[in-house]
Every structure is written in C-alpha cells, then in structure tokens.
C-alpha positions, 0 to 999 in steps of 0.5 A: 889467751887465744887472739881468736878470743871476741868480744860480742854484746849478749844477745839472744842466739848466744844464750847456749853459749852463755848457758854452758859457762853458767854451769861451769861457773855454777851462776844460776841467777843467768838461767832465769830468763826474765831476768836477763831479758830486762836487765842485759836486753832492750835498753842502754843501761846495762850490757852484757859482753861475752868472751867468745873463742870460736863457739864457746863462752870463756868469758863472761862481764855485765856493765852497769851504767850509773849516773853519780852527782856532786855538788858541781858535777855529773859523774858517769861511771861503770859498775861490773856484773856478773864477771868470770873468765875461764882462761888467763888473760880473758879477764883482763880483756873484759875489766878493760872493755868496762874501764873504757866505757866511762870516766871511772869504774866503782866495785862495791862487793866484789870476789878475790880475783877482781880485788887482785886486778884492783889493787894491780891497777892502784884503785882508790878503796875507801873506809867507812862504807859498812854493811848493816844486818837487821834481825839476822842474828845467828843467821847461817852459811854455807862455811858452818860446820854441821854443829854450828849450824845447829846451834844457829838454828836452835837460837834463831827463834829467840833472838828474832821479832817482828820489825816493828819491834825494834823501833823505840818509843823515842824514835817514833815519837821524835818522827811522828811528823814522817808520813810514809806512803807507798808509790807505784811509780818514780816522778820527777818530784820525788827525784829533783830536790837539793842535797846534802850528800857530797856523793851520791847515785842519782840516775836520770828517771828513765834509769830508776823506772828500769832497775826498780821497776815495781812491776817486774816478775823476778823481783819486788820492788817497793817504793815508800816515799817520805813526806813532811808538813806535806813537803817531799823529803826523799824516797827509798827502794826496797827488794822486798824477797821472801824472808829478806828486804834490802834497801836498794836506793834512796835519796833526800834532802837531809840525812837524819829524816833520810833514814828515819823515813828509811826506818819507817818503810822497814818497820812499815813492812815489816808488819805484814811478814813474820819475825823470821824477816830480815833487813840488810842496807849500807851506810857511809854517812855517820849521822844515819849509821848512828840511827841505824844502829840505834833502831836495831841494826848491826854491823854484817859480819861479813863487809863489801869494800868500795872502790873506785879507779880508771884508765886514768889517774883516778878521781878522789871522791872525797870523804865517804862519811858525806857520801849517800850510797845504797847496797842496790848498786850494779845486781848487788840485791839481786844474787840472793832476792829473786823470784824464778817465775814458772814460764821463765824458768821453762823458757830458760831449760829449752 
C-alpha cells in the first residue's frame, strides 16, 4: 500500500470516484443517489470513508453508529457498511478507521474477507443468533444449477400462502388482547419502557427518526406499535419491499407478547399482498425463536454470524438467549429491499 493512500469522509465531489470502484466491485445499491444522501450525508449516525490514492477510490468503509444498552450501561459501538478494498493493506486501514471510533464494533453478516481480519483480531462470535425465513420455501439463488432452479420455481406455488394463514387458532386466540396499530411516527412512549433483554439496540429517538424513516423514497418503512389493556408494550419495524418484508428493529417490555405483537404486524401486512410474500427477522431469545417457529417460520438456510471485538480487550456481552437483536443492524435490509426512485436513478448516471 502506497503512503500516498487517504482517508477522506464522502462527500458529494468524490461521487465520480466512489462511482468507479462501485462498478469494479459491482455494488449498485451506491448508484442510488437517494440513498446515499440520507444514509452517508446530513447527519451524525452514519459516514462514509474513502481510501483515496491520488484521484482514484481504492477503498471504500460505511460506519454505523449504534447505541446498545444493558441493564446498567450504555454501549457505544460501530457496525461497518459497505466494506471493499482493491489493494492489500487498504482494508486494514479502513477496519482501523472503524475500531476507533467506538468501544466496540459488532458485525452481524459480513463477506469471507472480513471474518478473516475478525478472527486475526480475536473477536468474540456468539451462537444462537439465527436467521428466520417465513413463506421462502424453495426460494431461488444465484448458485442453483439451471435445473434446480426449475424445480424450485415449479414447487414454489404449492408450498406458498397468504401470511395470515400461517397464523393458528391457538395463537390468535391466546393474543387476542394484542392491539396493533400502525404509527407514522417513533414517540418517546414507544421507546422509554423497561426491559427484560440483557442486551439490546436501543437508539436515541432522533437515530430511529433517521434510519426507519416512514417516509423515505428508496425504502418503506412501517411502524406497528402493540398495545395491551391500553398499555404500550412495544413497537417493531418493517421494510416492507416488493415481495419481501423484513423485521428491521423491535423493542418491548416482554419477550413473548414481543414477538406475538411482531407476528401480529406480519400477519397484519400480509393481507394486503399475495402468497408469493415472504418475511425474513433474526432471533437470539429462546422463548420468541419458540414463537416464530411455532406461527410458521424456519431457519434460513443460509446464517449471519454475530461478532463483536475492539482495539482493546473485548467486552463479553453475555448470553444471547437474552439478548434482543433485529436483522435491520447497519444497511443489512436494505442490500435487497430498495426501491430505485426515477429522479435518483437519473441524478445517479450523470
């Protein structure tokens, strides 16, 4: 690696740059301009740093702030987006630029190469954080042979339903007292209640306002919020695509009516589409796995590890199985649920 190569924060002059190494690397979702304006430009949460050899990118890493709590503490941490590099040595400049940032860095997903400079750095992985499919039998990839793929698609239709049909006579009958309504904006109610999770993402107001923003134009965000006996007892997030909804963040005051509440928002949505819907969420607690599982969902068949490490010795975050995670972590939802708006996409080719 050159000592010519530079770190510089992204900003708007640098998109020819950033543009090229996007083709090398064939990362389309930084050709949509709108999304890189909200999510890299304006605000504190999130930055986007380029490795810059004279005028050329070689290097690319997106930081992601997040607030975690426990019981007793607040837990600052970074959580990298969009990480690339071209030559050796640049990629290890970039991890660096994101393990000083905060106490800790988490990864929840992540390519071969990043669980390489993990493992040289002794990071913690923990068990038991799974990935959960709804409706995606026999779903398709890019790795199916031409045959494979045609037997998936020809079983497809008959293993496939409207969500709400996957919820049983039991469950709705022990959750009828769940009331789930729609919300079009995060309140502090919604947000500052006790919890039973030993571990959990719990960002300040302003940070949710800005990632699951209802009202953005790449993405659609849907806010259900859970009520008993007219008490608030939690909220999630979906990002409702086409033909895919994921549950991107979620907080309560109880695991089980957590993710019965959570089920409920599915099954709420799921009216409105078609059987061809799928749902995708990650669990670690036990008791809403055993829910999940039991309402219709099944273990992807692909799995995200969960990490966790920094510069210093890193901080054991305890038992998952009462941790309180959500799939919609850095821009996890969004390499696969995002709309490509006209206007941006013309602004993005000029």
């Amino acid at each position: 690696m050159s000592d010519a190569v530079q770190l510089q924060q992204f900003k708007l002059e640098l998109y020819p740059a950033l543009a090229e190494l996007a083709k090398v690397v064939h990362l389309p979702i930084l050709f949509n301009r709108s999304f890189l304006d909200h999510y890299y430009l304006g605000q504190e949460w999130c930055r986007l740093f380029l490795a810059m050899e004279s005028s050329k990118c070689i290097g690319i890493i997106g930081i992601d702030m997040l607030h975690f709590a426990t019981p007793t503490s607040r837990i600052k941490a970074t959580f990298a987006t969009n990480f690339y590099s071209l030559q050796p040595g640049v990629g290890w400049m970039l991890w660096l630029k994101c393990l000083k940032l905060a106490e800790i860095n988490v990864v929840f997903g992540g390519s071969q190469d990043t669980h390489r400079i993990l493992r040289a750095r002794k990071y913690d992985y923990y068990s038991g954080v799974n990935l959960y499919r709804m409706n995606a039998r026999f779903e398709g990839y890019k790795e199916d042979s031409a045959i494979k793929g045609m037997v998936k698609a020809g079983l497809r239709p008959f293993t496939r339903k409207r969500l709400p049909g996957y919820a049983s006579k039991s469950f709705l009958r022990q959750f009828a007292d769940i009331q789930v309504v729609e919300q079009t904006e995060f309140t502090e109610e919604m947000i500052e209640q006790a919890s039973p999770f030993s571990f959990r993402l719990h960002p300040p107001l302003e940070y949710l306002r800005w990632r699951y923003n209802p009202r953005l134009d790449y993405v659609r965000y849907r806010i259900f919020q859970f009520f008993r006996s007219g008490q608030s007892i939690g909220f999630c997030v979906l990002n409702h695509g086409m033909n895919e909804s994921m549950v991107v963040y979620a907080d309560g005051n109880n695991p089980g009516l957590l993710a019965a509440g959570i089920l409920k928002a599915i099954f709420l949505t799921g009216e409105e589409g078609d059987k061809n819907r799928k749902v995708t969420l990650a669990s670690s607690h036990p008791a809403m796995q055993a829910l999940f599982v039991q309402e219709g969902f099944r273990l992807a068949e692909e799995n995200y590890p969960f990490a966790s490490g920094g510069l210093k010795d890193a901080k054991n975050l305890g038992d998952p199985g009462t941790w309180l995670l959500s799939f919609g972590m850095g821009d996890n939802d969004l390499r696969t649920n995002m709309f490509w708006p006209a206007a941006t996409n013309q602004r993005g080719t000029n």
